[in-house]
VOSE-866699 format. One record per atom (N, C-alpha, C): x, y, z; residue in three letters. Coordinates in pm, whole numbers, plus 50000, padded with zeros to 5 digits. Layout:
REM residues N
XYZALA ...
This chain:
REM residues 237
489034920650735UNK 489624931750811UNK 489154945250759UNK 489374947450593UNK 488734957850574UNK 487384957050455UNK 486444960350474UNK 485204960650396UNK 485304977550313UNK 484904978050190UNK 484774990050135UNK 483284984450042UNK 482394997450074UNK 480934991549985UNK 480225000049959UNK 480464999949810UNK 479395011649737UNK 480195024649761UNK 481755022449716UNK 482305036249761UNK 482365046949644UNK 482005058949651UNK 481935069849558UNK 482595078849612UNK 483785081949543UNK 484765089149542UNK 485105093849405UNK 485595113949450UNK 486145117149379UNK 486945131849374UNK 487175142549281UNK 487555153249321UNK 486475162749294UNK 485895171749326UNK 485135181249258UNK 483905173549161UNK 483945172149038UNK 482325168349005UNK 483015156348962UNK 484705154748909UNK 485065145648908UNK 484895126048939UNK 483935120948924UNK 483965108848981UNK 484725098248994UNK 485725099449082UNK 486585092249029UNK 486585072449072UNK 485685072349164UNK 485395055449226UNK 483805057749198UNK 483265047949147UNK 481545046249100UNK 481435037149187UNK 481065037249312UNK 480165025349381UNK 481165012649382UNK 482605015849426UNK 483575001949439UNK 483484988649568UNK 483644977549552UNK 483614968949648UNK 484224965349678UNK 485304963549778UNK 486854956749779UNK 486564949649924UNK 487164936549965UNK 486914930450084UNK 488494927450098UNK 489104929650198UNK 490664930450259UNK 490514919950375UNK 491174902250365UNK 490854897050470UNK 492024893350540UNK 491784895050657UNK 493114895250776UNK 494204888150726UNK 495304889850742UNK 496594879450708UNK 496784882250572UNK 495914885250501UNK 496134883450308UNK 496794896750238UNK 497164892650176UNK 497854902650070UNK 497004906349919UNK 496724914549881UNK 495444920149839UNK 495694923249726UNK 495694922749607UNK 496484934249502UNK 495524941849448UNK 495274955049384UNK 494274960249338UNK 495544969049214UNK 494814962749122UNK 495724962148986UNK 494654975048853UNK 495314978248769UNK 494674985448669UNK 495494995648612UNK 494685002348499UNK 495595015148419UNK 495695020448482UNK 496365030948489UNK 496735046348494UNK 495315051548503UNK 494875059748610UNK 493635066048608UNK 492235057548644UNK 492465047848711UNK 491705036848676UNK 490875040148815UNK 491795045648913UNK 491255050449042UNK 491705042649142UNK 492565037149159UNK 493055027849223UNK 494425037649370UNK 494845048649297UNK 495155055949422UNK 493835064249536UNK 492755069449431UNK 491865077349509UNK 491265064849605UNK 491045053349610UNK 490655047449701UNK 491895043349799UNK 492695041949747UNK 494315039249894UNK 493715056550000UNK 493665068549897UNK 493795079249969UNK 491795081250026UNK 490815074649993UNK 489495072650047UNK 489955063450178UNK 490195051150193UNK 490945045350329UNK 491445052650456UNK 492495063550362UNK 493085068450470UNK 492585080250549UNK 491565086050463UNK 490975098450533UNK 491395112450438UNK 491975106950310UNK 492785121450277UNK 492015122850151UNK 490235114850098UNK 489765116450032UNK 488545119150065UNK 487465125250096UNK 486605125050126UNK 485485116850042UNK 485475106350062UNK 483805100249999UNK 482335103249994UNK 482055104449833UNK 480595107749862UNK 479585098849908UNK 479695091749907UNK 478925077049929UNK 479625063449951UNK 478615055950010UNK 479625044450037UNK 480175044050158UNK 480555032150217UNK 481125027050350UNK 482425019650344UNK 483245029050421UNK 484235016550458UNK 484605013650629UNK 484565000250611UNK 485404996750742UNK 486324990050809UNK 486834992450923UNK 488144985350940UNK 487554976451045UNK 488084960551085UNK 488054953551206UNK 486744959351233UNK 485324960951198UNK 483984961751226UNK 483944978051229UNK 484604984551204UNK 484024998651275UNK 484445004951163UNK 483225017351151UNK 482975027451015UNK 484215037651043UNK 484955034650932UNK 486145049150943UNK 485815057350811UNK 484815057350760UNK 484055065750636UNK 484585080250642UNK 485565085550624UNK 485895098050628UNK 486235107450753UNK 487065092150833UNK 487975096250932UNK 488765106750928UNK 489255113251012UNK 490615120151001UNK 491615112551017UNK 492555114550928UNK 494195106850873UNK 494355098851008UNK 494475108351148UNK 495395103651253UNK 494715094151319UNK 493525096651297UNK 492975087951324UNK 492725074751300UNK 492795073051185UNK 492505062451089UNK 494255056551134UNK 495525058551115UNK 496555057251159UNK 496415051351319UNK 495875057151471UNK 495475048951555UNK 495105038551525UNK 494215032051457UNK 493445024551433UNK 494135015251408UNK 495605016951315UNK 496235005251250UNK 496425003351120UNK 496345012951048UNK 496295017650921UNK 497375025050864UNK 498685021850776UNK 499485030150758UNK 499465031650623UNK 499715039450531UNK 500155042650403UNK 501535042250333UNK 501855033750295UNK 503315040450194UNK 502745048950063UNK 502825063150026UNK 501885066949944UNK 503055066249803UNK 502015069049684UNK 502695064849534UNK 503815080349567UNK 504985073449494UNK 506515086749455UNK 506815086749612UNK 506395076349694UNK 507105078449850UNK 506815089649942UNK 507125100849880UNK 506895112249988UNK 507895115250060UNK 508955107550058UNK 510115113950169UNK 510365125150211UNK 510805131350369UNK 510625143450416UNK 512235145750380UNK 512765154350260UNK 513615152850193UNK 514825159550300UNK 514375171350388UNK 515335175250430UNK 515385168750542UNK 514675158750589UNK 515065157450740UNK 515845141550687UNK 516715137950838UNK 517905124250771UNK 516825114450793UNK 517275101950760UNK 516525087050758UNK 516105087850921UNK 517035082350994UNK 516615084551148UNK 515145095351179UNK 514725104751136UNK 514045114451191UNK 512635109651063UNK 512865107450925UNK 511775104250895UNK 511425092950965UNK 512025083050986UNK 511755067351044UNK 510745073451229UNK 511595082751258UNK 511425087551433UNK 509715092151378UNK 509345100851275UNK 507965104851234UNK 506745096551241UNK 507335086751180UNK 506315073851173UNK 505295070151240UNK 506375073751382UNK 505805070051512UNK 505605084951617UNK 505515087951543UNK 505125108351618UNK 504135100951752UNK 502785093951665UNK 501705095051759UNK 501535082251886UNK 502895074351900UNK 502735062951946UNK 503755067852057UNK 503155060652187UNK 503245069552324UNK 503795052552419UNK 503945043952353UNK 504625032852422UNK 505805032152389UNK 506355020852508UNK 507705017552502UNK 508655005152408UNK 508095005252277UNK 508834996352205UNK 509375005052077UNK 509425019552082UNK 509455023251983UNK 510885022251940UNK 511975020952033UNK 513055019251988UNK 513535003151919UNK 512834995151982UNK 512594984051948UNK 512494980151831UNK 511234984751731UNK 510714987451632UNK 511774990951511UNK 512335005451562UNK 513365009351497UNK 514564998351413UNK 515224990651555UNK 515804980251532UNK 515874971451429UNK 514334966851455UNK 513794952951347UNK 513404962251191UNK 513514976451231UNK 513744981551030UNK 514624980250989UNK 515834987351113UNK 517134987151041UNK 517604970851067UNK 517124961251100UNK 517444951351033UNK 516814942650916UNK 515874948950889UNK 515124945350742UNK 516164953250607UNK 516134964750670UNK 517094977950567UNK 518154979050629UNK 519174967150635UNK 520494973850685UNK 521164984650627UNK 521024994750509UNK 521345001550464UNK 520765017450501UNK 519125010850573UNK 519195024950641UNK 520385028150780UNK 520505024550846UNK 521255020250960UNK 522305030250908UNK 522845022450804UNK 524295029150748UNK 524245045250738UNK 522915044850687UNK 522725060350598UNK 521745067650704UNK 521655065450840UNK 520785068450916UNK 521155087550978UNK 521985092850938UNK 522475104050938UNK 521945111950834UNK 522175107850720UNK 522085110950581UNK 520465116450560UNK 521005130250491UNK 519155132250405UNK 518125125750318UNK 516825126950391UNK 516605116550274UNK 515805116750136UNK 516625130150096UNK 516645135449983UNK 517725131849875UNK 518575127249985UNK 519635123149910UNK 519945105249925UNK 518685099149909UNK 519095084849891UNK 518635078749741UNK 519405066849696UNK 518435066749586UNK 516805060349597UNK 516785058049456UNK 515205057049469UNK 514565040349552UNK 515555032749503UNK 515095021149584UNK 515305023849743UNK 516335030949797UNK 516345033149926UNK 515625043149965UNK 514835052949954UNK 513525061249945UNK 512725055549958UNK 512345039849892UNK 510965029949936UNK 511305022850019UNK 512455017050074UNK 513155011050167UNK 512515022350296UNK 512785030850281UNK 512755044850414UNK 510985046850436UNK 510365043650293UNK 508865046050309UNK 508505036550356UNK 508745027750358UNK 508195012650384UNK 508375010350537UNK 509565015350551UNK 510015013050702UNK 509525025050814UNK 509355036750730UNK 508875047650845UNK 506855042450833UNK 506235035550748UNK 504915036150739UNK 504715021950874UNK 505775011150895UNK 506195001050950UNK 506315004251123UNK 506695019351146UNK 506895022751260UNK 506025025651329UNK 504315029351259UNK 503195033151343UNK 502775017751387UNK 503275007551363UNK 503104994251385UNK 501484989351326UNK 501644994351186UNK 500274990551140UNK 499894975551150UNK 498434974051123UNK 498034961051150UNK 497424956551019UNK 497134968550916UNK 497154967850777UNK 497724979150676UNK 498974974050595UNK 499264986350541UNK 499214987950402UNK 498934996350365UNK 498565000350186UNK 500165005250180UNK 500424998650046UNK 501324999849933UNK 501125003149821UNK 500915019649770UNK 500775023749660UNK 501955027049563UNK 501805014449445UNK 503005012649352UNK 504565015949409UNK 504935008149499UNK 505925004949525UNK 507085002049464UNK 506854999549318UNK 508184995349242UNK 508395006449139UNK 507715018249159UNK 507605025049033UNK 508925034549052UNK 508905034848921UNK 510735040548901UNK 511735030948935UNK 511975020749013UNK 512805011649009UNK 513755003548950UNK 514754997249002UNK 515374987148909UNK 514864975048916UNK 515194967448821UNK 514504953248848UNK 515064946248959UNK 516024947548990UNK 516354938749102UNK 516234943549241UNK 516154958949232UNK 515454964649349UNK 514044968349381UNK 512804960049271UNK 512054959149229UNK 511444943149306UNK 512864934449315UNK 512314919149338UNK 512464923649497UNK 513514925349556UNK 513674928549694UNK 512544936149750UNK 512034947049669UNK 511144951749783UNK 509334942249775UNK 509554932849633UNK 508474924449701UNK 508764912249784UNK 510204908849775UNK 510504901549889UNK 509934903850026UNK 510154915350017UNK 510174924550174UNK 508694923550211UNK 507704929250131UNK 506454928050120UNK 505874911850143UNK 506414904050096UNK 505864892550131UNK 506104885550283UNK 507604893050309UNK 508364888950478UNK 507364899750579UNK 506984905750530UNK 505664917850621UNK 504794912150646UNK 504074906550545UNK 503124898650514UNK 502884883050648UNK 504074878550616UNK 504264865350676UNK 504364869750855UNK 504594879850886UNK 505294882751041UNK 503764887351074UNK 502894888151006UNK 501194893051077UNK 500164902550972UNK 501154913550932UNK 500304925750859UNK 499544923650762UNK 498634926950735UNK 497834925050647UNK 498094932650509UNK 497974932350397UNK 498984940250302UNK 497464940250172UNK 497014958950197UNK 496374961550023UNK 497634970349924UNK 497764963549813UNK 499344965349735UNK 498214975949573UNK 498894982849566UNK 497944990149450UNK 499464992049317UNK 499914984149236UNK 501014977449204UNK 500754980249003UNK 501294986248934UNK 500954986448803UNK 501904973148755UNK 502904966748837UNK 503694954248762UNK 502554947948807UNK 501744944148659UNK 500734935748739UNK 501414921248744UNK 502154911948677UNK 502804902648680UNK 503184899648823UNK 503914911248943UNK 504234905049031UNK 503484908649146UNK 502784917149110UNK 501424917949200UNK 500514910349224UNK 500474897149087UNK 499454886649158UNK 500194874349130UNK 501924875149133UNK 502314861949177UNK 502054863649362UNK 502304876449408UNK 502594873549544UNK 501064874449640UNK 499984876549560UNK 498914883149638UNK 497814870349666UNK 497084868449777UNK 496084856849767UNK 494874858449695UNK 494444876949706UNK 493594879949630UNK 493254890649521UNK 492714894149425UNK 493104903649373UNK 491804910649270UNK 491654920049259UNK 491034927849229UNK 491394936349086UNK 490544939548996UNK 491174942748877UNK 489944955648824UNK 490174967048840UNK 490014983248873UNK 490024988748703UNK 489024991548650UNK 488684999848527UNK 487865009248521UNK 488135027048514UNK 487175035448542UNK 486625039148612UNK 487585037448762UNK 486395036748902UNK 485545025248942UNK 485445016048869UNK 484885000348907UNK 485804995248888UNK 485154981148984UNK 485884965648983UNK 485374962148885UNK 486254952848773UNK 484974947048694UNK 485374932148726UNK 486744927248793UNK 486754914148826UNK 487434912348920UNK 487184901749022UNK 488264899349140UNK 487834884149174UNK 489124881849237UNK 489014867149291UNK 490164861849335UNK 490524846149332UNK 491644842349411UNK 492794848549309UNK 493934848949309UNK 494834855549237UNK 495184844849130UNK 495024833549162UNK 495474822349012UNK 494394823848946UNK 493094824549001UNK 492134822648866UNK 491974838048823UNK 492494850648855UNK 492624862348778UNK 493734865748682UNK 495134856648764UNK 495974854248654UNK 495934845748542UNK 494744840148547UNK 494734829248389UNK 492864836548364UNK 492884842348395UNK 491954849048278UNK 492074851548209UNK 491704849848065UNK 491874855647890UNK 492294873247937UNK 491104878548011UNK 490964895847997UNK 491914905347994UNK 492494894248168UNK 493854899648256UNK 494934898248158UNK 495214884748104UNK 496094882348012UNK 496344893447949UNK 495394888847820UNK 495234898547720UNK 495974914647728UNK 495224923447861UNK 495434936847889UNK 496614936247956UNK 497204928548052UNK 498174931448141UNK 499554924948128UNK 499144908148085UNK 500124902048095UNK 500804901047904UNK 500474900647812UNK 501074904247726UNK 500804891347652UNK 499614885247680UNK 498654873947686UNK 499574861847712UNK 500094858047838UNK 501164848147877UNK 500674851148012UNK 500914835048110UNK 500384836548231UNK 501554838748302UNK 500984841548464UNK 501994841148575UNK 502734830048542UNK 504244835648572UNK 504724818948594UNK 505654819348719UNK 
């Protein structure tokens, strides 16, 4: 579904992606794992159009979106939950969720709505409420569900559990995996690397702007390397 090849990205002389390769295949859940700085957001934000690439190709379902514009790339089927959420703090849940879908001109949008607030029955509740004023697990609950409303057909999840509790930490990869299963295609950019490649089919492992390893997600979780750096040298279990 999505091809990225030979992508060079960065800020200013900054380099922050050296020639990356990532292959995103329909139905799968993707993880792209690494440190802090590793570059693993500048390519979620190269995808979406909000990075400009120096080099390199990416594409979606066959066609070059290499430095699309955002809304565009969004037509297409492409949504973002971006890292710290982003919530539009002063406007209530209802109106960020109503945003989602600014650019979508059919008749299921109320529809849509529905099947969030029945994923998040708690937005529903708090659907008045600012959403400045929710906590932090219900802030990714609200991101997840307003990125859900452009009715993407693949959506990036950048570190989704960060700041979290653990148990509102397991729910929202619950949720992620019930996304997953109903059609969407899911690239997850996740620093728990532990539950980023229990749930992912494939996975990718991001140092310095390169891949230096990827593959099915069990044989990256019993790698010595992965171990070693991520898992605290103990495998998935």
């Amino acid at each position: 579904m999505l091809e990225i090849t030979q992508l060079v990205a960065g800020y200013g002389n900054i380099k922050a992606l050296k020639t990356v390769d990532i292959s995103v295949p329909e139905g799968a859940i993707v993880s792209l794992i690494g440190a802090n700085g590793a570059g693993k957001t500048t390519t979620m934000k190269s995808i979406m159009g909000l990075v400009q690439p120096g080099a390199g190709q990416i594409t979606f379902q066959g066609q070059n979106i290499t430095g699309l514009a955002v809304h565009k790339v969004v037509n297409l089927g492409i949504s973002l939950v971006p890292e710290g959420r982003s919530i539009l703090s002063q406007m209530t849940v209802l109106e960020n969720l109503e945003m989602g879908a600014y650019q979508r001109k059919d008749n299921s949008i109320q529809s849509d709505l529905e099947k969030v607030f029945k994923r998040f029955p708690i937005l529903e509740e708090r659907k008045t409420q600012l959403g400045g004023t929710l906590s932090g697990g219900q802030q990714q609950m609200l991101a997840i569900g307003r990125a859900l409303m452009a009715r993407p057909k693949l959506l990036l999840l950048d570190e989704p559990s960060m700041g979290l509790a653990p148990l509102v930490v397991a729910d929202i990869f619950k949720v992620i995996q019930e996304i997953n299963a109903e059609g969407t295609t899911i690239l997850l950019v996740e620093q728990n690397v532990r539950q980023a490649i229990k749930i992912a089919h494939y996975a990718y492992v991001m140092e310095t702007g390169r891949i230096v390893l990827h593959g099915k997600s069990e044989d990256i979780a019993n790698d010595p390397r992965v171990m070693e750096a991520y898992l605290g040298g103990r495998k998935v279990g």
